[in-house]
C-alpha positions in Angstrom: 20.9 -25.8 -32.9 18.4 -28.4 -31.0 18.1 -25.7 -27.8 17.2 -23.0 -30.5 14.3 -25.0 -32.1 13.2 -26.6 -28.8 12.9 -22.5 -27.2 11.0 -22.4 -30.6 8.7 -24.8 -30.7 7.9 -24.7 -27.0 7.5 -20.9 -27.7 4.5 -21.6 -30.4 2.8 -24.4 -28.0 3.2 -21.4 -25.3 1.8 -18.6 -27.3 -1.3 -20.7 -28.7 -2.4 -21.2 -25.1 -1.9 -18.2 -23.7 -4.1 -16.4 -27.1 -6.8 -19.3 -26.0 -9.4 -16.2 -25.2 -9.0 -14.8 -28.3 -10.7 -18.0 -29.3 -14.1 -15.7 -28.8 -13.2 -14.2 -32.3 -12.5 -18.1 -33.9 -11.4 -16.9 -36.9 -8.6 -14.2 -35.1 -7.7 -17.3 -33.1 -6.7 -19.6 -36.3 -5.2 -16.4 -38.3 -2.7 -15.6 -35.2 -2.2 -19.0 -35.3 -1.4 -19.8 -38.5 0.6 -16.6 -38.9 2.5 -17.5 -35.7 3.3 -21.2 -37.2 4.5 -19.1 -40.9 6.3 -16.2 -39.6 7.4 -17.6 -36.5 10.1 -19.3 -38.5 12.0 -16.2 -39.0 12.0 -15.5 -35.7 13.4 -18.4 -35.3 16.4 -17.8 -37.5 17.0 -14.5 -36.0 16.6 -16.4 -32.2 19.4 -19.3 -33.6 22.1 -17.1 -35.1 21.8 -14.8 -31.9 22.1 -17.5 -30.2 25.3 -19.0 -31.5 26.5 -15.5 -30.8 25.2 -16.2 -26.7 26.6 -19.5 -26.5 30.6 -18.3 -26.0 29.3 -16.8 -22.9 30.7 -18.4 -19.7 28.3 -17.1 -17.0 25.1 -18.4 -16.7 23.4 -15.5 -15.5 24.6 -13.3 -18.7 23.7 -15.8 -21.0 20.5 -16.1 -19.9 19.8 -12.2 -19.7 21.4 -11.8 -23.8 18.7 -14.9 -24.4 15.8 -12.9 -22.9 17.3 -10.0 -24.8 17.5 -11.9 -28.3 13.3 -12.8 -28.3 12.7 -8.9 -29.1 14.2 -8.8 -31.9 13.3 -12.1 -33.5 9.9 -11.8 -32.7 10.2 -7.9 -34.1 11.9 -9.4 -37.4 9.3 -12.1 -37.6 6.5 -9.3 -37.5 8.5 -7.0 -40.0 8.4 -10.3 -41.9 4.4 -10.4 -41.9 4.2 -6.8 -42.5 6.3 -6.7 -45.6 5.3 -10.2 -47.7 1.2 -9.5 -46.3 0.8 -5.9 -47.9 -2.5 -5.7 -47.2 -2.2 -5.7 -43.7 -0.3 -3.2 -42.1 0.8 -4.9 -39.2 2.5 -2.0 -37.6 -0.4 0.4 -37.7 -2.9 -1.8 -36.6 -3.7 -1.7 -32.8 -5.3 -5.5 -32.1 -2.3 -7.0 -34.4 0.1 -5.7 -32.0 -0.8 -7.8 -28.9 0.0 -10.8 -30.9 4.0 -9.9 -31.0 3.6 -8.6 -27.2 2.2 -12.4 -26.0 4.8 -13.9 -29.1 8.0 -11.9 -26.9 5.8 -13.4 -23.2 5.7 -17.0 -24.7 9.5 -16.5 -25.9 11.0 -15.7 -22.2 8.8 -18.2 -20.7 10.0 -20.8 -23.3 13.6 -19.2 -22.6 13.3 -19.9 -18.8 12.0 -23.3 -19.0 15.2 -24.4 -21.2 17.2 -22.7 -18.4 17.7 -25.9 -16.7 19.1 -27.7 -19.9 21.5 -24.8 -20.7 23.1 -24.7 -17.6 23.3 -28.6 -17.9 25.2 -28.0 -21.0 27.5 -25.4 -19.5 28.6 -27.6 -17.1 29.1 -30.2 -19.6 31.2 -28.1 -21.9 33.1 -27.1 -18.5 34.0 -30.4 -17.6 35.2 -30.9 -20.9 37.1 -27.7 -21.3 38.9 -28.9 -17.9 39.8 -32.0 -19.3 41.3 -30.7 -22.2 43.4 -28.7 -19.8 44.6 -31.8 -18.0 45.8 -33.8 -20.9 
C-alpha cells in the first residue's frame, strides 16, 4: 500500500505545480488546491484497490499500462465525489472545472512513471523470492 500513497502524494505535489498559472485567478488556484488535497483521497482509494488488482501481474510492461489505465478512473470517481457531496457546483457541467481532472489524470501518469523504477525493483524482488521458494 506505500507505492499507492507515494503515486498519490507525488501525484498532488505534481498537479499543484503544473496548475501554477492558474495562480493568476489566486482564489481558483487555492480552491483546486484544496479540493485536489479533499477529494483526491478517493482517488486514492480507487487508485490502491486497483492496484492490488495490478500487482499479480508478472510483466512489467502490462502492469505499468493497467497502472496508467487505473488514474482515469480514480481521478473520474474522485470528481463524481466533488460533484455529488458539493451540490452547488456542478462539476460535470461546468467547462473551467473540467481541466482540473484533465491536469489531476497528467499529474497521475507522470507520478505513475516516476514510481516505474521502484516497481520494477519490487518485481524483481518478489522474483527472486518466488525462485527461491522454488528451490527449497
Amino acid at each position: 500500500m506505500l507505492i499507492p500513497f507515494i503515486i498519490y502524494i507525488r501525484a498532488i505535489g505534481i498537479y499543484l505545480l503544473i496548475t501554477l498559472p492558474v495562480l493568476i485567478a489566486p482564489f481558483m488556484y487555492f480552491l483546486s488546491a484544496i479540493y485536489a488535497f479533499f477529494y483526491g483521497w478517493f482517488a486514492w482509494l480507487v487508485f490502491s484497490f486497483l492496484y492490488q488488482l495490478i500487482r499479480r501481474i508478472k510483466s512489467y510492461e502490462s502492469k505499468m499500462g493497467c497502472m496508467v489505465l487505473a488514474v482515469i478512473p480514480s481521478v473520474a470517481f474522485a470528481f463524481q465525489v466533488l460533484d455529488y457531496l458539493n451540490p452547488e457546483l456542478d462539476a460535470w457541467n461546468s467547462g473551467g472545472y473540467l481541466l482540473f481532472p484533465v491536469v489531476a489524470v497528467i499529474a497521475g501518469w507522470v507520478s505513475v512513471f516516476i514510481a516505474g523504477k521502484v516497481i520494477k525493483q519490487q518485481m524483481v524482488k518478489q522474483e527472486g523470492e518466488d525462485m527461491e521458494v522454488l528451490v527449497n
